[in-house]
Structure formats: C-alpha cells, structure tokens
C-alpha positions in Angstrom: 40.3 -66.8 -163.6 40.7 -64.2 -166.4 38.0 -62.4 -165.4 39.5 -61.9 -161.8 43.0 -61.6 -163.3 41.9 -58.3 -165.6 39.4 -56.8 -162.7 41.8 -57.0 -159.8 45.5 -56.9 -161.3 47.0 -60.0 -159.5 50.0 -61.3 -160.0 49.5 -64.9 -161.5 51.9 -66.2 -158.3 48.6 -64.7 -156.3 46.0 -65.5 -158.7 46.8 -69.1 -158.2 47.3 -69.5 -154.5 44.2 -67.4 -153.7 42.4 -69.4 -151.3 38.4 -69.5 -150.7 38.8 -67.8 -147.7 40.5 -65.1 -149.2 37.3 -64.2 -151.3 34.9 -62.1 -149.9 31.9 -62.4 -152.2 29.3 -59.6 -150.1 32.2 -56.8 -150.3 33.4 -57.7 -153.9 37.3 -57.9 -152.7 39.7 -60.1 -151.9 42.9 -60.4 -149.8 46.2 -60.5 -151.6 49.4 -62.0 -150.4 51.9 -60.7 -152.1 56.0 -59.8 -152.8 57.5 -59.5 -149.3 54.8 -60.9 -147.4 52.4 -57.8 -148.2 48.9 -58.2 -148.3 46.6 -56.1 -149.4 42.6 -55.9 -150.2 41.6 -55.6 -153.8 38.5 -54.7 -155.0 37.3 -56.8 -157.9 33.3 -55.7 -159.3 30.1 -57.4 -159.6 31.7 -58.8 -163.6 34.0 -61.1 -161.4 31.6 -62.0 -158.6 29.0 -63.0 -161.1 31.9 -65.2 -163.0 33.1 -66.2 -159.0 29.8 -66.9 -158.4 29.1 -69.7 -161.0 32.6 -70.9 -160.5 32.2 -72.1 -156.8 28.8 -73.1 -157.4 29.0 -75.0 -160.9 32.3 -75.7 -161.6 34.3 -76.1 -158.4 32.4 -78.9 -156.5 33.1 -81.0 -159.9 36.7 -80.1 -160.1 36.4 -81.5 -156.1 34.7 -84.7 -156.9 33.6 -84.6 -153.5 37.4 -83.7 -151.8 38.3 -80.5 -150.0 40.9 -78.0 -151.0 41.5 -74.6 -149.6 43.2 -73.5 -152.8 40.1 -71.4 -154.8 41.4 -72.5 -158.7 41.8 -75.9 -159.5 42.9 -78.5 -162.0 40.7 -81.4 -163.4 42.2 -84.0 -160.9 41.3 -81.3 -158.0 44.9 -79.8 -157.5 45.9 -76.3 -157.0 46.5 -74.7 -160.3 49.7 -74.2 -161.0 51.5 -70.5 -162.7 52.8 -73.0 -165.6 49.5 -74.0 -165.7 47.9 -71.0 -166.1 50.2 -69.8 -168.6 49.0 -73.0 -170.8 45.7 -72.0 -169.7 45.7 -68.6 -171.0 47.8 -69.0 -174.3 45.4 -71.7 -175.4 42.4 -68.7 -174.7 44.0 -66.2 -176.5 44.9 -68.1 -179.4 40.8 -69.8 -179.6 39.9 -65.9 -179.4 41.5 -65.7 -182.3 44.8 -62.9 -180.9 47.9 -63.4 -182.3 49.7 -61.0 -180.2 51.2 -63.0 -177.3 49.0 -62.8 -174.1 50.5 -63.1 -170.8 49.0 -63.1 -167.3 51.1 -59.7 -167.0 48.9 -58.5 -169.9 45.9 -58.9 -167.9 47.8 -57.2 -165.0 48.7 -54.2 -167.5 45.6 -53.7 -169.0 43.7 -53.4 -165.7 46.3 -50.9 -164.8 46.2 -48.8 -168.1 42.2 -48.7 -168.1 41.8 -48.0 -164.5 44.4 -44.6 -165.1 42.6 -44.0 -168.6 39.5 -44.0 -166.4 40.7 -41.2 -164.3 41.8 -43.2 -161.3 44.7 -41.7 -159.2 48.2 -43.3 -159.8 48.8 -43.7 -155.5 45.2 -46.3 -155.8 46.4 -48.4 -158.7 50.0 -48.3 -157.0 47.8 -49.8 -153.8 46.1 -52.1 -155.9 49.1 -53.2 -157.9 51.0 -54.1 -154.6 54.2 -51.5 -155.9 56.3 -50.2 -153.0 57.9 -47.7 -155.4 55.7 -45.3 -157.3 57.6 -45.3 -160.3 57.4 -49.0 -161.1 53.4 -47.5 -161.4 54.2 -45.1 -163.7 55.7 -47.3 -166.5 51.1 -47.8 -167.1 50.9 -44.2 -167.3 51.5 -44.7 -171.0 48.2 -43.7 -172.5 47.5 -42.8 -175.8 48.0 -38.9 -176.8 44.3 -38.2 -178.0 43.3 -39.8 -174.8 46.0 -36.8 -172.8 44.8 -34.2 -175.2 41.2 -34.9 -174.1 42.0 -34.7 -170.7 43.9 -31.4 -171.0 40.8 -30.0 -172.4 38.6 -31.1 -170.3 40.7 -30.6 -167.4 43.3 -27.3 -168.2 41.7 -24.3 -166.9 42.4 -22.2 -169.9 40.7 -25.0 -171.7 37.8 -24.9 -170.3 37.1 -20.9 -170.2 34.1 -20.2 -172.4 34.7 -17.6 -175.1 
C-alpha cells in the first residue's frame, strides 16, 4: 500500500477503494476514481508491480480465507480497508522506521509530487496525475530546494551553458 501510495500519488480515499479490477498489472497503471467523479489512469512502475505482485499472490488469498472481495486492500478479517485504518496503518510504519516527523498518507502524496518535479517532469503531467482541476493547487509542490533551482538554471539558462 505505501509503495503504491508514493509511486502513484493517490489520495488515501482512492488508495483504499481501489478495486482489483482497477489494477492493470501488464501496463503498470491503474484507474483512479476520484473528487467529482473524475477518473483518471496513473501510471505506477515496475517497484509497485513487483510489491502488487506478491501482494495478490501471497498475501491477499490469506487476508480472503477463501471469500471474494472486489476491494484490492484488505483487513485481517477480509474487509475493505478503511482511511482510519490506513492512517493507523501508516503511523505505526513510520514510527517502527524509526521517523519522528509525523507521516501522513498526504506525505506520500507530496513526496511523489515533489520528486517527480525535482526529476524534471512537467507541472501540467503531475497536475494529471494528481487529479487537480486548478493548476495552482499543483504548484504549492513546486517548492524545491534552491541548490536543486540553481542547478537547473545552469544546466538549463542559455547564458549558462555558453562555453567560454
């Protein structure tokens, strides 16, 4: 689930009524139903499909004890997970990783955000794979760290890059 959470951005509200069918293992993406009834497909990266992988396979069918769901996370008596249940889920995590700071599922939602635009990605993809309607609710990851801008500008400025 954190795995998922950090390489596709989703809301926890998504994260936990993602259903099997709404995994597409061979195309590493799933579909998203979102705020206002969006829905939109979010690539997610063979780190997630391996850790998918072994979920469904492994620990899934013992989670199901031999009962269907649609619902793709489960508890240990075979429910849907729950957001207050995640949230228990990924404080208890954090804290046997040994992080202080307080983790939230919007953590993982912000990091994935922040790397992807450290990466280089454009601001109009992550607002796509964010699910924002309003480009400036994107911006507010735009926040990266000034050695990583001044890089960038040198690398990138056309001044910068004349060779003397």
């Amino acid at each position: 689930m954190l795995e998922l959470l950090y390489a596709s951005g989703l809301r926890v509200t998504e994260l936990v009524s993602l259903q099997v069918k709404h995994i597409h293992l061979e195309e590493d993406y799933l579909t998203a139903y979102g705020k206002g009834a969006k829905v939109r497909l979010i690539p997610f990266g063979k780190w997630a499909r391996e850790k998918l992988l072994r979920y469904l396979k492994e620990v899934r069918p013992k989670l199901l004890k031999g009962r269907t769901s649609s619902f793709l996370f489960l508890t240990r008596s075979g429910k849907a997970l729950t957001r207050q249940a995640f949230w228990k889920l990924i404080r208890r995590y954090a804290l046997a990783a040994g992080i202080e700071k307080r983790v939230t599922p919007h953590t993982l939602r912000h990091s994935f955000a922040t790397h992807l635009l450290e990466g280089g990605a454009d601001l109009r993809s992550v607002q796509s794979m964010l699910g924002h309607s309003d480009i400036s609710t994107t911006q507010i990851y735009t926040h990266v760290n000034r050695t990583y801008l001044k890089e960038v500008h040198r690398r990138y400025h056309p001044r910068e890059r004349i060779s003397k």
